[in-house]
C-alpha positions in Angstrom: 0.0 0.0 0.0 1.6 3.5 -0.9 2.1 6.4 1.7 -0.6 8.6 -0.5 -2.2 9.1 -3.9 -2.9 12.4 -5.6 -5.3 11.0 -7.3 -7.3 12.2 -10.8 -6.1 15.5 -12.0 -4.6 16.1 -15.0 -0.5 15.6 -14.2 1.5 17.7 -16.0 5.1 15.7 -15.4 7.3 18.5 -17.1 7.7 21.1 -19.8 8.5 18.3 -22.3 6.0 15.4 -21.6 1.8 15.6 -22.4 -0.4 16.0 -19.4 -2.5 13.1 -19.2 -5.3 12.3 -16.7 -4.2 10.0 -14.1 -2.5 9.8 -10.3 1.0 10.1 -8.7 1.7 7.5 -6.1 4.0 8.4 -3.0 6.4 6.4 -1.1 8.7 7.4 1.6 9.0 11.0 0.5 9.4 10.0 -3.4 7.4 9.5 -6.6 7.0 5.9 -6.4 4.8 6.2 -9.8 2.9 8.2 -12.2 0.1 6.0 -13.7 -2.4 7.7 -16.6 -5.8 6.3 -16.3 -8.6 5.9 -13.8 -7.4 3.0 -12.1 -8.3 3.4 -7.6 -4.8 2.8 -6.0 -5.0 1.8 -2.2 -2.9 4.3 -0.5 -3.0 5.6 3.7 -4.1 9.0 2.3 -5.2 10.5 -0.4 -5.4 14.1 -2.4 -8.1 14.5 -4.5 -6.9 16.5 -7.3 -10.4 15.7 -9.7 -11.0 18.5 -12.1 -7.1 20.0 -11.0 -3.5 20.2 -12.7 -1.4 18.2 -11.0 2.1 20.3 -11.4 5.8 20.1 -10.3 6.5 22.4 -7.2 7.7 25.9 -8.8 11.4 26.4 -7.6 12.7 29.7 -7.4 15.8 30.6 -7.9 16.7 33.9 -6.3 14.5 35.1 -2.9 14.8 36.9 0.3 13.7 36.2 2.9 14.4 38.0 4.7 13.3 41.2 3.3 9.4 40.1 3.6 8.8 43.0 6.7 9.9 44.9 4.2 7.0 44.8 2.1 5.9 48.2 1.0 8.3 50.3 2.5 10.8 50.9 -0.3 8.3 51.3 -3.4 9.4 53.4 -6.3 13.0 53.9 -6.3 15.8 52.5 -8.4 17.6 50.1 -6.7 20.4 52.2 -5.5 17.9 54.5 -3.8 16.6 51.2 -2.5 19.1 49.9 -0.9 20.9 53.4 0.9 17.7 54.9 2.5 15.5 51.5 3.1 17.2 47.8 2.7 21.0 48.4 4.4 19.1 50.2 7.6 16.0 47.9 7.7 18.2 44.8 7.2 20.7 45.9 9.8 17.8 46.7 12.7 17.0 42.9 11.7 18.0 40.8 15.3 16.9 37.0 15.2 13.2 37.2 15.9 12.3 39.5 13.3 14.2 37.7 10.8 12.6 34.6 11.5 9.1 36.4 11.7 10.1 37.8 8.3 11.0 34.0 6.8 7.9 32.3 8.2 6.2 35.0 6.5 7.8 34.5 3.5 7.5 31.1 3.5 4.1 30.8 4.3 3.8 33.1 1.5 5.7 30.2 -1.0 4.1 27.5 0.0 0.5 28.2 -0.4 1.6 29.7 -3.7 3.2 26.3 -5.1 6.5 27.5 -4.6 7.8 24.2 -3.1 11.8 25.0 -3.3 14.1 28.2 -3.2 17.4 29.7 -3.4 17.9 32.8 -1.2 20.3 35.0 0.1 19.5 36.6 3.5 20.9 39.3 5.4 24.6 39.2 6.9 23.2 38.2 10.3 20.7 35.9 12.0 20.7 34.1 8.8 20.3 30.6 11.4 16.7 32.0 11.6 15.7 31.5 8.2 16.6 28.0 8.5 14.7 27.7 11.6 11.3 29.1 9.4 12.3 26.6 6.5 12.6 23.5 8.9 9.6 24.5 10.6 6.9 25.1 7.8 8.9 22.4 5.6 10.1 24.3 2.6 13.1 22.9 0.6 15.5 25.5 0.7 18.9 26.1 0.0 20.3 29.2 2.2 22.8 31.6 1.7 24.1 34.4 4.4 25.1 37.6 3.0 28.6 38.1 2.7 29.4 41.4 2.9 32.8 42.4 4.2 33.7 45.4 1.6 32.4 48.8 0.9 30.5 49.0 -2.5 30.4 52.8 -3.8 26.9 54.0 -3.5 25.2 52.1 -1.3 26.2 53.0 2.0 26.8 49.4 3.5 28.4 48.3 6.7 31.0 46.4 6.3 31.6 43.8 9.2 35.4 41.8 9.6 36.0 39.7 7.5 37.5 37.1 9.9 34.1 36.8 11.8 32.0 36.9 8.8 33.5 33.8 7.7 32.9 32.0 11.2 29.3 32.6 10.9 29.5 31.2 7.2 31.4 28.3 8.8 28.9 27.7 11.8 26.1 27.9 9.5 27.6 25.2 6.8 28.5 22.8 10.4 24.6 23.2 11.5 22.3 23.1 8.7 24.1 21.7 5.4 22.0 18.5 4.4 19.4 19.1 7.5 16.4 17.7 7.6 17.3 14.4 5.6 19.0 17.0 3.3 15.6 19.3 2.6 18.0 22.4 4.0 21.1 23.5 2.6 23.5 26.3 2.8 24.8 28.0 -0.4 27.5 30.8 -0.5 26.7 34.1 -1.1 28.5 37.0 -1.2 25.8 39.8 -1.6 27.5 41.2 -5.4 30.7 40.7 -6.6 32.2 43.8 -4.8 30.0 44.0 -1.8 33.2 41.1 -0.4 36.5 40.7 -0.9 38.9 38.8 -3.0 40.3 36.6 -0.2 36.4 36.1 0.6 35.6 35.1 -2.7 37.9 32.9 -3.1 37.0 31.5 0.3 33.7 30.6 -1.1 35.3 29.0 -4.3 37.5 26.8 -2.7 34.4 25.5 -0.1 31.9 25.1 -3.3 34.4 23.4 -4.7 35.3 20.6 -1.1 31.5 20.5 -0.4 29.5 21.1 -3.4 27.9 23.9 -2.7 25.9 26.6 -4.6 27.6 30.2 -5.1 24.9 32.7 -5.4 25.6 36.6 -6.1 23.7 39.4 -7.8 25.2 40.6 -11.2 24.9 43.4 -13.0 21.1 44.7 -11.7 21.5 48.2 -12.3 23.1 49.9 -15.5 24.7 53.0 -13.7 26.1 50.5 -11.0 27.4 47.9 -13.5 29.3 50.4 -16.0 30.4 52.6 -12.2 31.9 49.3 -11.3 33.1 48.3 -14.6 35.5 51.2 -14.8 37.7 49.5 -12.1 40.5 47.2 -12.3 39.2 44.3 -11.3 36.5 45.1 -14.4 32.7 44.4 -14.6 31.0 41.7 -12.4 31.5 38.8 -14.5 34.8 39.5 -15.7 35.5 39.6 -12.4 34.1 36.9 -10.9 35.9 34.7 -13.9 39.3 36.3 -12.5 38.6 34.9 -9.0 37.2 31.4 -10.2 33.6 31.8 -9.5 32.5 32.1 -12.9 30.9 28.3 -13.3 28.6 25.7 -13.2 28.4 26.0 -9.2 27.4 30.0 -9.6 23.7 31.4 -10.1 23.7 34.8 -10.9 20.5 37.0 -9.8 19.4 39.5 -12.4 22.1 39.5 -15.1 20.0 42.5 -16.9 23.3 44.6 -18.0 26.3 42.3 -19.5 28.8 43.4 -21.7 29.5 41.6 -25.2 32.7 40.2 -23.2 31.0 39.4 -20.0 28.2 37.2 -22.1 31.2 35.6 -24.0 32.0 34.7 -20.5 29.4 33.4 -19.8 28.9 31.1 -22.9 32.1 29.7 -22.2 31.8 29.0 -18.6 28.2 28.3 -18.1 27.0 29.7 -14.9 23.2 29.9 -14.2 20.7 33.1 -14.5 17.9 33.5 -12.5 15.6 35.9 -14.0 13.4 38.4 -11.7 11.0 40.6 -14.0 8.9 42.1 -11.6 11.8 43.4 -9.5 13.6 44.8 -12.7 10.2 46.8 -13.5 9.8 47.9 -10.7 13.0 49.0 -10.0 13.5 50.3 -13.9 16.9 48.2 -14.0 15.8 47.2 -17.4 14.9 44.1 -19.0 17.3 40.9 -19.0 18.2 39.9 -22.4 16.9 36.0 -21.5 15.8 35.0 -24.9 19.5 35.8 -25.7 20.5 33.8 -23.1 18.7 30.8 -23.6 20.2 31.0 -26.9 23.3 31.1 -25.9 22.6 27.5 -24.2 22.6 28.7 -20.5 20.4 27.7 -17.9 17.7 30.2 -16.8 15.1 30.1 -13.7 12.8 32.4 -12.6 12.7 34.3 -8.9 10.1 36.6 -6.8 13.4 38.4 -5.3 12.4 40.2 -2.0 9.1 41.5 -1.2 10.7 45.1 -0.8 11.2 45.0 -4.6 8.3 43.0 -6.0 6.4 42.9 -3.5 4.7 39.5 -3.9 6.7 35.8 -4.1 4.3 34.6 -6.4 6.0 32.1 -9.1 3.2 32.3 -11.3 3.4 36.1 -11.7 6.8 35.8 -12.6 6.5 32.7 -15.0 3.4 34.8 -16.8 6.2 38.1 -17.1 8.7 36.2 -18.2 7.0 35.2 -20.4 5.4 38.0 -21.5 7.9 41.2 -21.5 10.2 40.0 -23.9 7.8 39.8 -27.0 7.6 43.4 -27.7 11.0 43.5 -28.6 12.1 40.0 -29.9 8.3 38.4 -31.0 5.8 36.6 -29.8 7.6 33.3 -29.7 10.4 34.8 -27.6 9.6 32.8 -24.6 7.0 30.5 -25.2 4.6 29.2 -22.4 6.1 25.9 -22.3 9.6 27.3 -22.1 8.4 29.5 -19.3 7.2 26.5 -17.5 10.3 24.6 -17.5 11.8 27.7 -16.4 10.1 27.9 -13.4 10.0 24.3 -12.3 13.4 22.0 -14.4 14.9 25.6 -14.6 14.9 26.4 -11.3 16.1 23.0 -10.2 19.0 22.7 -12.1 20.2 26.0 -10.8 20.3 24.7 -7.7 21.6 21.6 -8.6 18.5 19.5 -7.5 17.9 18.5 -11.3 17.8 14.7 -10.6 15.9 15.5 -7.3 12.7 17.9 -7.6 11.4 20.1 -10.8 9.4 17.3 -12.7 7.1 14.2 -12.1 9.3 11.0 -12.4 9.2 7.7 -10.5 12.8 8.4 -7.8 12.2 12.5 -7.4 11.3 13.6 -4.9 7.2 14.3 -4.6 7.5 17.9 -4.3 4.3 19.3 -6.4 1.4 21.3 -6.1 -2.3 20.9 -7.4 -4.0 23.1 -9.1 -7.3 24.0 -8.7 -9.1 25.1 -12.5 -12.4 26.1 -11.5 -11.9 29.7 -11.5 -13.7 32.5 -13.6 -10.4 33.3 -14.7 -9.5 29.6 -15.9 -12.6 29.5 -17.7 -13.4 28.3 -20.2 -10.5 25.8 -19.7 -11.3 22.6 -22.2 -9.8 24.0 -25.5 -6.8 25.2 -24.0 -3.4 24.1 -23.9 -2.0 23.6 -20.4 1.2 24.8 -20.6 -0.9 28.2 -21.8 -3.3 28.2 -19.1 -0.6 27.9 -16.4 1.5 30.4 -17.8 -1.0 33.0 -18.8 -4.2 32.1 -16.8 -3.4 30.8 -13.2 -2.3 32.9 -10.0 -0.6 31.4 -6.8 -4.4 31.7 -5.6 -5.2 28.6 -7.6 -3.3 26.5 -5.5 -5.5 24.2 -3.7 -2.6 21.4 -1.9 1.0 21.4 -1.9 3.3 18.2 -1.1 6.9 18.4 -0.1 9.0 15.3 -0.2 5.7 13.7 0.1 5.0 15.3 3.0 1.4 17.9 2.6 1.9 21.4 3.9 -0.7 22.8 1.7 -4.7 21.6 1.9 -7.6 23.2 0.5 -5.7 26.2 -0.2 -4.4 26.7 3.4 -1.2 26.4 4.9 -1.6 23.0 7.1 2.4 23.0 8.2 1.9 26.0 10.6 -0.4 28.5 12.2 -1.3 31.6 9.5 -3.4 33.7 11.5 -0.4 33.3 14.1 2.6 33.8 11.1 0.9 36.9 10.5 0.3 38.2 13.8 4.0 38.0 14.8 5.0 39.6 11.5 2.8 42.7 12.4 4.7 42.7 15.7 8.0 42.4 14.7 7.4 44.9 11.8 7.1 47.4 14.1 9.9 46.9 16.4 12.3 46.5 14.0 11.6 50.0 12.2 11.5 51.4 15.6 15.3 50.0 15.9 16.0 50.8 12.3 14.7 54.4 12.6 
């Protein structure tokens, strides 16, 4: 007898396999099958998923946690603006509660959206609290602390020792690498390519390379920053990071909206990841990433809310649908098409964090991370003509959700989260909202 059944929707195992109607059968935390048909399969539980889209978990490449107290307090600026007068003080009045009201916030906020996996960088302390949220409410996450031990021009950033920075990174990577029979996972994640320092960087590069882990930086968001940069020595952010060895499969690079001819020659050759966030570059005007270029070019590309200061919602369909959408004006309505969209948000997203063989489709030995849903929406309607892969992309909302599994495990049930308290997530977030601007101002 399986663990559970998600029985009768329409599974939709990837961007390059049909949907079909049928059931996904759980066992121990995996896809133990995925069975077209009708046929009743004896299971302890069971998910109903009749009339629904049974879907990969979205995985999202590039997030903050803990910037979610943020929301609404840094709206229309560009992102230099952004960061002097509301992200560095905010993020610095952070202490551990807040941060980890700010994370089960956001996380709340993933889950019941379908968002079943994440890459994030978080602030350069209390980052232990975001991994307490994640292990709580049952994410899969992999977790970077802000490295920041070097003044960037422009932004106004404190800029702790070096010496101790590293021994939180170190203290971190000795807690909560592989936690939670390896759900939780640190990454390394130096805030940009010149918010730490050489030695620092190469630090990282040496540990990604002894333990496998992910580097994960921002490159190149805003034009005037890039080319103010660029004029150094060390040259623009990728050609930098190639000079320190961090340009590579292991690196995801957030944003990516303003490379060079050289730096995209760099990037052809050396294949790190993009994540893509195109409601955070509107809002902030940092432009629009070249992506259909990129994909082009044969690199991998995901999709990520970024932080709620700059988007200010964590919803993966919204940024699937843009994605999708903002690049036709300029390169034609086939730019990104809905099935390519898809795979960036779910296969995409996965191999950028190098969970490709784990999470990001439906396949007998994944993990059962995935997320039904629901169709019966005046907004989905009518929904028997159309093509799935359109109707997710360009129809549904993270409001359709209706139940989310993670290895197996249900933390989402008739659109609610079931892994923790909301009304209680909410309340404390209120709460710690406003002591932390009353430290932060």
């Amino acid at each position: 007898m399986a663990d559970l059944v998600v029985r009768g929707g329409i599974v939709v195992p990837s961007a390059a396999a049909e949907p079909f109607v049928g059931s996904v059968v759980v066992e121990d935390g995996r896809i133990a099958a995925v069975r077209p048909g009708s046929e009743k399969i004896t299971a302890d539980a069971v998910v109903d998923a009749a009339g629904c889209l049974v879907i990969p978990g979205l995985v999202q490449a590039h997030v903050h946690l803990c910037q979610t107290l943020l929301r609404g307090l840094a709206d229309d600026m560009d992102v230099i603006e952004w960061l002097r007068l509301r992200v560095w003080p905010l993020e610095q009045a952070h202490d551990h509660q807040s941060l980890r009201a700010s994370a089960m916030l956001a996380v709340a906020e993933l889950l019941t959206g379908g968002t079943t996996a994440a890459l994030t960088i978080e602030s350069n302390l209390h980052t232990g609290a975001a991994f307490e949220a994640a292990e709580q409410l049952g994410i899969r996450a992999t977790i970077g602390k802000a490295l920041m031990d070097r003044y960037e021009p422009g932004t106004e950033m404190e800029v702790p020792d070096s010496d101790v920075a590293w021994a939180d990174q170190m203290a971190l990577f000795e807690t909560w690498h592989d936690a939670a029979d390896g759900r939780l996972r640190v990454a390394l994640s130096p805030r940009g390519p010149r918010n730490a320092t050489v030695e620092t960087w190469r630090r990282c590069v040496a540990l990604a390379d002894e333990a496998d882990l992910r580097l994960h930086t921002h490159v190149n968001e805003n034009r005037a920053q890039a080319d103010l940069l660029g004029a150094s020595p060390e040259g623009r952010d990728v050609e930098a990071l190639a000079s320190w060895g961090a340009l590579s499969p292991r690196l995801v690079m957030a944003h990516a909206v303003w490379l060079s001819d050289h730096e995209r020659d760099l990037a052809r050759r050396h294949r790190p990841h993009i994540c893509h966030c195109p409601s955070t570059n509107l809002k902030l005007a940092s432009g629009l990433a070249p992506v259909p270029g990129y994909l082009a070019d044969g690199l991998n590309v995901a999709i990520g809310a970024d932080g709620a200061p700059a988007n200010n919602r964590l919803d993966g369909f919204e940024e699937m649908r843009l994605a999708a959408l903002i690049h036709k004006p300029a390169a034609g309505p086939r730019a990104i098409p809905a099935r390519t969209a898809f795979d960036m948000a779910t296969m995409g997203g996965a191999r950028a964090l190098a969970l490709a063989r784990e999470i990001g489709s439906l396949e007998p030995g994944k993990r059962a991370d995935l997320a039904v849903v629901r169709r019966d929406r005046l907004h989905t309607t009518p929904a028997g003509g159309a093509d799935v892969f359109s109707e997710l992309v360009y129809a549904h909302t993270s409001a359709d959700v209706d139940a989310v599994l993670v290895g197996g495990r249900v933390v989402v049930a008739d659109g609610r989260l079931v892994s923790g308290d909301e009304s209680a997530i909410r309340a404390g977030a209120e709460a710690q909202q406003s002591l932390l601007l009353a430290r932060a101002f």
